[in-house]
C-alpha positions as CSV (number, residue, x, y, z in Angstrom):
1,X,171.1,77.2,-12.2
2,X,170.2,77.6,-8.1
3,X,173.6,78.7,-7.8
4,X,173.5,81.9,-10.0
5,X,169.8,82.6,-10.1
6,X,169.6,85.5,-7.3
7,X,168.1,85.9,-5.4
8,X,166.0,82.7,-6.1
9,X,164.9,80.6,-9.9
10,X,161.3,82.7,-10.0
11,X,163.9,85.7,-11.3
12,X,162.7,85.0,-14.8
13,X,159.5,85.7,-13.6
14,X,160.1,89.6,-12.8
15,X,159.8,91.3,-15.9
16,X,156.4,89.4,-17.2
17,X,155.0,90.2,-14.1
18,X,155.9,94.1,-13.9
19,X,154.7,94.5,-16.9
20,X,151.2,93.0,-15.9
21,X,151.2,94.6,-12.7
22,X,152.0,98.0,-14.1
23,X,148.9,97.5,-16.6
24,X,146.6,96.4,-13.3
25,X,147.5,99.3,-11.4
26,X,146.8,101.5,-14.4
27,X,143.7,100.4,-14.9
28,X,142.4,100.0,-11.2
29,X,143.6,103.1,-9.8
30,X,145.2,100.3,-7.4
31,X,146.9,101.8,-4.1
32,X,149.3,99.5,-2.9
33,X,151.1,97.0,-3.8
34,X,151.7,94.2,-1.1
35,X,154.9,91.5,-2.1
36,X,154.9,88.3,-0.2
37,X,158.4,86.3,0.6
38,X,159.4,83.9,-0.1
39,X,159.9,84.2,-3.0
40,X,162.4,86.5,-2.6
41,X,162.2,87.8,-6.0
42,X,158.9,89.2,-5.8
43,X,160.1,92.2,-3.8
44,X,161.9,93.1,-7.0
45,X,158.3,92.9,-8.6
46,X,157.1,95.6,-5.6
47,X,160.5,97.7,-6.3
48,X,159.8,98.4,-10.1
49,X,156.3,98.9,-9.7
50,X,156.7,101.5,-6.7
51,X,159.1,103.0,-9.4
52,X,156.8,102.9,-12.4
53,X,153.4,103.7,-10.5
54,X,152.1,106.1,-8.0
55,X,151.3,103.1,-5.6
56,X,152.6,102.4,-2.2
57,X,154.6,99.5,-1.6
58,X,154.2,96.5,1.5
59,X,156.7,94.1,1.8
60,X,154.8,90.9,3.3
61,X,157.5,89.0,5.2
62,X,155.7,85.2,5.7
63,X,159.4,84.1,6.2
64,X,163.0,86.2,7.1
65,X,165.4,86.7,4.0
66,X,168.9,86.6,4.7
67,X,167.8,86.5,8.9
68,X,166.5,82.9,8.3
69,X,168.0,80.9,10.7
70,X,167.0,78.0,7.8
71,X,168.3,79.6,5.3
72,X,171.8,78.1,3.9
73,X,173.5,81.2,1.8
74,X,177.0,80.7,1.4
75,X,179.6,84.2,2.5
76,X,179.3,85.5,-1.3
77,X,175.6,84.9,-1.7
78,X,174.4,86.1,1.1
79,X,176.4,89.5,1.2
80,X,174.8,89.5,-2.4
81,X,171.3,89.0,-1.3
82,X,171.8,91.1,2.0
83,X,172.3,94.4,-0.5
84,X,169.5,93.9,-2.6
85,X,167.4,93.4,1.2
86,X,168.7,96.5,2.3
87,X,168.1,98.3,-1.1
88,X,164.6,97.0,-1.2
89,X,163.5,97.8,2.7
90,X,165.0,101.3,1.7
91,X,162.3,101.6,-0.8
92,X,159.1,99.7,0.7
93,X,156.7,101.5,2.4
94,X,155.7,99.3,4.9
95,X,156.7,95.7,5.6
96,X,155.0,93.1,7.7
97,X,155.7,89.9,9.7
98,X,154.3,86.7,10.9
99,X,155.6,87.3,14.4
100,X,156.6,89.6,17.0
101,X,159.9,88.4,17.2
102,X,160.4,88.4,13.4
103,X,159.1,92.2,13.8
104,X,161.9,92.6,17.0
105,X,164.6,91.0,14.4
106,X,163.9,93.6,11.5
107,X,163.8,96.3,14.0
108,X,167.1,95.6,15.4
109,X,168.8,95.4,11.9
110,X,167.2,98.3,10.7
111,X,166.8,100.6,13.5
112,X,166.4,103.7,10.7
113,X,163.0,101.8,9.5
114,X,161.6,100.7,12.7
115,X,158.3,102.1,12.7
116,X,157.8,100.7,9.2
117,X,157.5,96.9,10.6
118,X,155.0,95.6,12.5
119,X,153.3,92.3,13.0
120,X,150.6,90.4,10.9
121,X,149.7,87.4,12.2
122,X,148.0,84.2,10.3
123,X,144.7,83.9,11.4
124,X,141.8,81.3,11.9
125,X,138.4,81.0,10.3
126,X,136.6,77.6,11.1
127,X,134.0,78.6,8.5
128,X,136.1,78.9,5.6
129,X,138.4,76.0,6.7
130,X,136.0,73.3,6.7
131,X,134.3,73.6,4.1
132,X,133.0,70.3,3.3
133,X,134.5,68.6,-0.1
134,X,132.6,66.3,-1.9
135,X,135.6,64.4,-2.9
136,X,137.0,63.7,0.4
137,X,135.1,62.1,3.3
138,X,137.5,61.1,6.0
139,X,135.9,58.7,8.9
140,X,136.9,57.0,11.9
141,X,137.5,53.7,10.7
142,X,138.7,52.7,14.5
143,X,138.2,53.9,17.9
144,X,142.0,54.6,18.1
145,X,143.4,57.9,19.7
146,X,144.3,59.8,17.0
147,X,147.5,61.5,16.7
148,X,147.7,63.4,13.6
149,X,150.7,66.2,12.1
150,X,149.8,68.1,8.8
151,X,152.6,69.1,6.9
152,X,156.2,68.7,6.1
153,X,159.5,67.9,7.4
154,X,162.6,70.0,7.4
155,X,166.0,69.4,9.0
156,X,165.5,70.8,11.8
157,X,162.0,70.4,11.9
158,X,161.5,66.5,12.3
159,X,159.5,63.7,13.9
160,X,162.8,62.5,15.8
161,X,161.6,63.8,19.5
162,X,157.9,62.6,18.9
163,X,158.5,58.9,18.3
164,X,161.2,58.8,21.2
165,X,158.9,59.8,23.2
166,X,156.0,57.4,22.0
167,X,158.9,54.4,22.1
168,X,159.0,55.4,25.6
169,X,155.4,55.6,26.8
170,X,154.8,52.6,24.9
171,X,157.3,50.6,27.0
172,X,156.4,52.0,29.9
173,X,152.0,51.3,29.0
174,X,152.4,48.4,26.4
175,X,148.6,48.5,26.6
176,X,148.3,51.4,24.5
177,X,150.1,50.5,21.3
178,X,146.8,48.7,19.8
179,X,144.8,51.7,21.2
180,X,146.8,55.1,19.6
181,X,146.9,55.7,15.4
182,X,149.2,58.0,14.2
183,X,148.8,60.3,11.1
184,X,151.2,62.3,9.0
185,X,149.4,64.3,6.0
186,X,152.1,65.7,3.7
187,X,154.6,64.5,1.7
188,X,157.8,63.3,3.5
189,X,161.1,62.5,1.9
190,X,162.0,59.0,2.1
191,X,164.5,59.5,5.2
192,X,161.6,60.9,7.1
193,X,159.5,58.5,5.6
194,X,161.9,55.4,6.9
195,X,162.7,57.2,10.3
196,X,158.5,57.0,11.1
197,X,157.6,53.2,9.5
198,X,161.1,51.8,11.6
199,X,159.8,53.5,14.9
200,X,155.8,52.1,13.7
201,X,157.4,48.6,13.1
202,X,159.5,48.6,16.6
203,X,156.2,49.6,18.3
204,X,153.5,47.9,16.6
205,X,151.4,51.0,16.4
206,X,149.3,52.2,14.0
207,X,151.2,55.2,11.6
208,X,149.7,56.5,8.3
209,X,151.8,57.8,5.5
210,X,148.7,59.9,4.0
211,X,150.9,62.2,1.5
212,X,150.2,64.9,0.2
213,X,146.4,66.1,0.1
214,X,144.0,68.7,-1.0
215,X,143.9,71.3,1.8
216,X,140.1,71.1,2.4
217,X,141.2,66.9,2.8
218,X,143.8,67.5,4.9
219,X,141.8,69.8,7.5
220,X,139.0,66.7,7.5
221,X,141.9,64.7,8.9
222,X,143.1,67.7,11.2
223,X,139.1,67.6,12.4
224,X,138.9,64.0,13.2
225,X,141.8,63.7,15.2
226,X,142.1,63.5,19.2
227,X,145.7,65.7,19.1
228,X,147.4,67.5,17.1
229,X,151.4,67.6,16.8
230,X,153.4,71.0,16.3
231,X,157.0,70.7,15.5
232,X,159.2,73.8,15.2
233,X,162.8,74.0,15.5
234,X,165.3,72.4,17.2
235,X,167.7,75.5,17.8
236,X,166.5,78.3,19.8
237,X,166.8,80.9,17.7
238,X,163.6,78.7,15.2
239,X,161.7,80.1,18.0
240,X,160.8,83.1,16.1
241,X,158.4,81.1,13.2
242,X,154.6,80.1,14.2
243,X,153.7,77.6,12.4
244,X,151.4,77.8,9.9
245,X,149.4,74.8,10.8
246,X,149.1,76.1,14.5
247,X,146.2,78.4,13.1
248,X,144.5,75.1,11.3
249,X,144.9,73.7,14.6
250,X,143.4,76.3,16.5
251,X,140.5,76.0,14.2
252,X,139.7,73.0,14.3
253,X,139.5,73.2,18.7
254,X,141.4,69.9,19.4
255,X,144.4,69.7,21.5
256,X,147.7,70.9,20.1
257,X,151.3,69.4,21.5
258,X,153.6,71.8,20.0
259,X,157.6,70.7,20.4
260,X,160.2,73.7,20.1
261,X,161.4,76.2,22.0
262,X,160.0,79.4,23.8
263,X,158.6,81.7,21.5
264,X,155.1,83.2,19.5
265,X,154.4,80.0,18.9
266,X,154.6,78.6,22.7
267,X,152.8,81.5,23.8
268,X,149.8,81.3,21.6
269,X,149.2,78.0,22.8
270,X,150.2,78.7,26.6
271,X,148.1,81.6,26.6
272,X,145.4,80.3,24.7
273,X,144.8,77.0,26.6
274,X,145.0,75.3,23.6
275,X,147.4,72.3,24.8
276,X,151.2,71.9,26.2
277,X,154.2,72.7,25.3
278,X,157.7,70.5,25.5
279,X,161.3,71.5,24.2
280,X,163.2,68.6,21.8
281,X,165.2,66.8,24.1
282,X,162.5,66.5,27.0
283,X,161.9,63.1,26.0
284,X,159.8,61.9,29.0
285,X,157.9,65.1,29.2
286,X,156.7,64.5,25.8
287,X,155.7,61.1,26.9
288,X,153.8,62.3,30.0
289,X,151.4,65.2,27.6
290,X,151.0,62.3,25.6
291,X,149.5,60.3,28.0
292,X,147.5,63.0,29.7
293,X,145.6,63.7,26.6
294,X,145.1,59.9,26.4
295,X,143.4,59.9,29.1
296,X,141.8,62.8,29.0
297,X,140.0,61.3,25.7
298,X,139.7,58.2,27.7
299,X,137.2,60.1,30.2
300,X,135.7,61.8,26.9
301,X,136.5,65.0,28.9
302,X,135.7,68.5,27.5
303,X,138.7,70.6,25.6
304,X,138.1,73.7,26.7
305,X,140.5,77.4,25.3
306,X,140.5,80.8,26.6
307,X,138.5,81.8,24.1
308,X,139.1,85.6,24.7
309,X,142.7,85.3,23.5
310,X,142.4,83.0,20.8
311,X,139.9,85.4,19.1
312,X,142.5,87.7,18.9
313,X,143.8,85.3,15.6
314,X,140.5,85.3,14.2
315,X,140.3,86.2,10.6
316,X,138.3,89.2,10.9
317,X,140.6,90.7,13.9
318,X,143.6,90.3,11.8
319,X,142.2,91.4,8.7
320,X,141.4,94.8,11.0
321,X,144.9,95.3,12.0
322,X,145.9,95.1,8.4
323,X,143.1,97.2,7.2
324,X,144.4,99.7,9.4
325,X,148.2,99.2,8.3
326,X,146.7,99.7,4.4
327,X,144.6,102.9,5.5
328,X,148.1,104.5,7.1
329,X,150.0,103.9,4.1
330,X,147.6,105.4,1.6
331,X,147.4,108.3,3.8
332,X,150.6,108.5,4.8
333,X,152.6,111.4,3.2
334,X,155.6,110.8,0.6
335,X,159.0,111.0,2.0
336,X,160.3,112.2,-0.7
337,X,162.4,108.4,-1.4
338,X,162.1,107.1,-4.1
């Protein structure tokens, strides 16, 4: 059924859900419509409601389509799924990214539609991200430097880097395998699952499995911990996601080690002061950031951002630069498309 379903399985979904939408727009007076990918399919949803409605259109890109470098679309399928792109980007009104490069990607491919792409950012909000739950209460069982990554694994995103580079500083400071814990909070395949207990078992250090938890949960754990590790991917060209979990991070103001290659996601934590940055294969540099934030929680030293630049992710600064997207596409005149 994945084979044929195109552009993704949630294709069943489409006609239910233009027919609702259609009846919500009605009703409201709504203005525009704003389509998130993935999955793919709702831009179809966007399409036939521009059609149907009076409403503008927003394509909300939280991933590429047929540009995703982890995306694996055989010739047929993605020739397939690169017309229906095209078709739908020549009907939105507006479409918006994660990241500037993302944005740059778009506008290079469709140099026609450039000024109809620009960047959205996730944002922060430490208020509405740690929210206390009553059915979660994470402590510090130990006095252990806390090492914790939220989320999953992918291919090309994977822990393979990381627990080199704590083999290594753990043969070179033997000391410190009864003194780090290491946390992953999300579910994990059992390949990644294996890969983490056989480097825990060679070490003798502390790593959790914690699964999968509720997000309020999981940010407990992001809260309590001394670092926090950011994995994008290995090739260069993954350098053009940020992370998600970077802005849970940022939140929760505790060092971030982010592994991958130059990019948004490297800047906003160069630029923000919020930690270091190390490519895949620099093994021992790894090791050494490690170790400096050790001891930097040994001393009990301050963590300190430049908190002029991170406030630029704040909630209510992004949900400006979008208010002022919406406003321009209400008022924007009718080109006559359709």
């Amino acid at each position: 059924m994945r084979r044929i379903a195109i552009p993704d399985l949630y294709i069943t979904w489409v006609p239910g859900a233009v027919f609702k939408g259609k009846k919500l727009i009605d009703k409201h007076n709504i203005d525009v419509v704003l389509t998130s990918i993935s999955p793919n399919s709702t831009t179809l949803i966007g399409y036939f409601l521009k059609r149907l409605t009076s409403a503008k259109w927003i394509i909300d890109y939280r991933d590429p389509w047929c540009s995703n470098p982890f995306a694996q679309l055989g010739r047929t399928r993605h020739f397939l799924e690169k017309r229906i792109e095209d078709s739908m980007l020549s009907h939105s009104d507006f479409n918006v990214t994660t990241s500037d490069l993302i944005t740059k990607l778009y506008q290079k491919n469709y140099p026609m539609l450039a000024d109809r792409f620009a960047t959205i950012t996730n944002c922060y909000d430490h208020e509405l991200q740690f929210v206390p739950d009553r059915n979660h209460s994470e402590s510090r069982r130990t006095q252990k430097f806390r090492i914790s990554h939220a989320g999953s694994f992918y291919p090309k995103r994977r822990p393979t880097s990381f627990l080199k580079s704590l083999v290594a500083l753990i043969d070179q400071h033997p000391k410190m395998q009864n003194k780090i814990e290491v946390l992953f909070v999300g579910e994990l395949n059992r390949g990644y699952q294996k890969e983490i207990t056989d480097a825990a078992r060679s070490l003798s250090v502390d790593c959790q499995l914690i699964g999968p938890v509720s997000y309020k949960a999981c940010m407990q754990y992001i809260s309590s911990s001394d670092l926090l590790l950011a994995i994008n991917g290995t090739e260069e060209r993954d350098n053009v996601f940020i992370p998600g979990k970077l802005f849970d991070y940022i939140a929760a103001n505790k060092p971030i080690l982010l592994l991958g290659h130059s990019g948004p996601a490297t800047e906003i934590v160069e630029q923000g002061s919020l930690g270091a940055v190390c490519k895949h294969e620099d093994i021992d540099g790894i090791s050494r950031e490690i170790l400096h934030f050790y001891h930097r929680w040994e001393q009990s030293l301050p963590f300190e951002t430049n908190t002029q630049y991170v406030n630029k992710y704040h909630a209510e600064n992004v949900a400006k630069q979008f208010a002022e997207i919406l406003d321009s596409v209400v008022h924007r005149r009718p080109s006559g498309k359709t």
